[in-house]
N, C-alpha and C positions, 0 to 999 in steps of 0.2 A: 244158653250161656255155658261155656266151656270153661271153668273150674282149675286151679293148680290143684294133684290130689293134696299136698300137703302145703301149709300156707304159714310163715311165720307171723307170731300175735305180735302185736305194737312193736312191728321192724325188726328184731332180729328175737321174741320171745325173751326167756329170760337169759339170754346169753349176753345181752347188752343193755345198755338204758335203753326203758321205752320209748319211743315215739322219737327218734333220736337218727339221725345220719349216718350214725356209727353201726346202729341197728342197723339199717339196709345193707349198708355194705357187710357186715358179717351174713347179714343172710345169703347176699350173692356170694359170700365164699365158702359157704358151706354149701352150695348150688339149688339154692331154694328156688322153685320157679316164679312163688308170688310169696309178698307180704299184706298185711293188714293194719293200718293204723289209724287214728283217732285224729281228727281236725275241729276246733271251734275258731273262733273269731277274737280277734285281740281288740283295743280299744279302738284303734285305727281302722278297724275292718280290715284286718289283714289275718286270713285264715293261716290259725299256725297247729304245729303237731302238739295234742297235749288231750289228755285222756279225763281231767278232775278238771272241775271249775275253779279249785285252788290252786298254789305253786307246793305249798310245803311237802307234798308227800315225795313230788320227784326230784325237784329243784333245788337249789338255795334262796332262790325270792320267797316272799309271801306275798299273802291276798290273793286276790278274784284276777284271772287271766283278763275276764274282760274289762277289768279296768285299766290296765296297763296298755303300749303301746306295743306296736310288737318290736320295734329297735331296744323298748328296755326288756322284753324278756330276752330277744338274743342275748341282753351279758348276764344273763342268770346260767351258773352251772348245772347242764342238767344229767352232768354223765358221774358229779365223785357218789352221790347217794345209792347207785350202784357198786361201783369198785371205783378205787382210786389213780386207777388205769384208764380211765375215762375223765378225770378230771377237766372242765374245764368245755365242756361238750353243749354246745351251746342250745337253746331250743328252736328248733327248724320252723322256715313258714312251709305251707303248703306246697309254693312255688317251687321252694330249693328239693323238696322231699322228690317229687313228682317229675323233677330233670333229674334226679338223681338215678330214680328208681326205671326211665328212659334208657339213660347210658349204661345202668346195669343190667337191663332187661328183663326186670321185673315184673312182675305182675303185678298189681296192686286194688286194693281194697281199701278206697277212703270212705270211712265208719264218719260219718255227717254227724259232729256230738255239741248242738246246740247250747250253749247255757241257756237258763230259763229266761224265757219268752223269748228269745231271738235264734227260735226256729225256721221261720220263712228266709229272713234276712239268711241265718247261714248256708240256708239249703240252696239258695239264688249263687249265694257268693262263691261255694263251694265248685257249684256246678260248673260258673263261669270259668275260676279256675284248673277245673277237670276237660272243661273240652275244648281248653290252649291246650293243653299238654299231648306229648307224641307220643305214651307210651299207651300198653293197653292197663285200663281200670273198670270198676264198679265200684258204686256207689252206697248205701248201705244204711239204714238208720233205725231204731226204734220210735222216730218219729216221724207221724203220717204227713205232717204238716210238712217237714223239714224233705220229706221226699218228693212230695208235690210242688213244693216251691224250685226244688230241683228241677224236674222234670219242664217245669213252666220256662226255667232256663236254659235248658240244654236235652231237647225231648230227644237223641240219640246218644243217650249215655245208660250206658244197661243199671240197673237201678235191687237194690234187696231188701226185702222190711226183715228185720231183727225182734226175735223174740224169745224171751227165756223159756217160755216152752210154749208149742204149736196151741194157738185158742180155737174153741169150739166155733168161733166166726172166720178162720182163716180166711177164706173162699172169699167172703167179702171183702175181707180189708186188702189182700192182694188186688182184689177187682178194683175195691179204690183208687188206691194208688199207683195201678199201671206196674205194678215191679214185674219182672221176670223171675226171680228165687226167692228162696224163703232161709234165711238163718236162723237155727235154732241152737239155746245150749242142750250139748249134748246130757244133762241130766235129765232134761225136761224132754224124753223124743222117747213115742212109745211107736212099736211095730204097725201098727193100726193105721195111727196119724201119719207119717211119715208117707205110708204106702198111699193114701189116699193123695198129699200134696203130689204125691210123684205121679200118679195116676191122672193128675188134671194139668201136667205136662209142666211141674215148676221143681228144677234142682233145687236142693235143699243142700248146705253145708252146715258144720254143726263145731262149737265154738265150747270152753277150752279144753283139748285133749293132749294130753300128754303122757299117756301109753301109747306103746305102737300094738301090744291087744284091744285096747279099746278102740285104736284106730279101725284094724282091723273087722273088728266085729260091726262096727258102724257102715265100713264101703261093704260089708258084706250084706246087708240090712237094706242097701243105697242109697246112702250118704254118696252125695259127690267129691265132699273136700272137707276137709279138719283144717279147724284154726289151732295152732299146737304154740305154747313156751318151749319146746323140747326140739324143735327140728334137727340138731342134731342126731335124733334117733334112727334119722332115717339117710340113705345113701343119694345123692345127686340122682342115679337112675331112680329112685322109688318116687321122686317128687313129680 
C-alpha cells in the first residue's frame, strides 16, 4: 500500500468543517495528496460524511444520523459551527465526497464508522460504494466486523484495521481480517511494536499529528503517513 506522506483529518483538518466538501477542496488547494474522512449510514442507507452518531457537535440539526434520511441532513448547516464563512455547508453523502475527491485527485481514506450494531450493513454499503468510485482509496475501521463485511463486498479494495494503540494480538487480528495496514494513534506507538508490524510486511500510518517534529520523528521511526489537522505545515512538494 502506497500511502500520501501527509494526509489531511476529516477533509481539509481543522482548516475547514469536518467531513465537509469544502474540506476537500481546501485540502486540494493547499496541494494535499490524500484526505481522510468518516462515513456511517443515514436512515435511508445512504452512506453519508459524518464522524458522531449525533448532529449537535458539527451541525445545526440534532439527534442520531441514523434516524434521519440523508435528503434532511443535506439542509442541516454543517460548515457556520466552524466559521461563519462556511455557512450553510451542507453534509455530504459518500457519493458526492468520492466524485469530488476523483476530479481533485485525491487520495482518500474512508474511515467505515458504523453506529452501533450496523457494522456489517455499513461495511457492505460503504464498500459497494467505494468500488463505483474512479479515484484511488482505502478503507479503514476499528471494526473487525465492519471490515469483513467490506471485504465480502468488494474483496479488491485495500482495506486498514484502526487502533488507538498497536495490541499484543495484532498479528492476529490483521490475519483476521485480511487488511493490508495497520493505523495507529500516534500516542499509543512504541519503537518495539511498530518495528515488529513493519517487519511482517504491513505499513503502519499513525493518526492525529500536528507537529511537523513529531511528524518527523515518526517517518523517521517508519511511519508511513500521518493523518494531520495542521496540513498546512507542510509544502505541496513535502506531501
Amino acid at each position: 500500500m502506497i500511502y500520501p506522506r501527509i494526509i489531511a483529518h476529516r477533509c481539509g483538518g481543522a482548516l475547514a468543517p469536518e467531513n465537509t466538501l469544502a474540506g476537500l477542496r481546501l485540502a486540494a488547494r493547499l496541494g494535499c495528496g490524500g484526505v481522510e474522512f468518516d462515513t456511517m449510514l443515514a436512515a435511508d442507507g445512504v452512506p453519508v460524511l459524518m464522524h458522531d452518531e449525533t448532529l449537535e457537535r458539527t451541525t445545526s440539526g440534532c439527534g442520531r444520523v441514523a434516524d434521519l434520511d440523508s435528503i434532511s441532513l443535506a439542509r442541516f448547516d454543517a460548515g457556520s459551527r466552524h466559521h461563519p464563512a462556511f455557512a450553510a455547508e451542507p453534509v455530504p453523502t459518500l457519493e458526492e465526497a468520492l466524485r469530488l475527491c476523483a476530479a481533485l485527485g485525491l487520495w482518500a481514506n474512508v474511515e467505515i464508522k458504523p453506529a452501533a450494531g450496523q457494522e456489517v450493513v455499513t461495511g457492505q454499503v460503504v464498500a459497494r460504494h467505494a468500488a463505483a468510485a474512479t479515484g484511488k482509496l482505502l478503507l479503514s475501521s476499528f471494526s473487525s466486523r465492519a471490515l469483513l463485511a467490506a471485504a465480502d463486498e468488494a474483496v479488491q479494495l485495500p482495506r486498514a484495521m484502526l487502533f488507538e494503540a498497536i495490541p499484543a494480538d495484532w498479528r492476529e487480528r490483521l490475519m483476521e481480517t485480511g487488511v493490508c495496514a495497520l493505523h495507529s494513534a500516534a500516542s499509543g506507538l512504541s519503537v518495539d511494536a511498530l518495528q515488529a508490524v513493519r517487519d511482517a510486511g504491513f505499513p503502519v500510518a499513525c493518526y492525529t499529528v500536528n507537529r511537523r517534529d513529531e511528524a518527523e520523528r515518526l517517518f523517521a521511526m517508519g511511519v508511513s503517513a500521518v493523518f494531520t489537522d495542521r496540513p498546512d505545515l507542510w509544502t505541496p512538494a513535502e506531501m
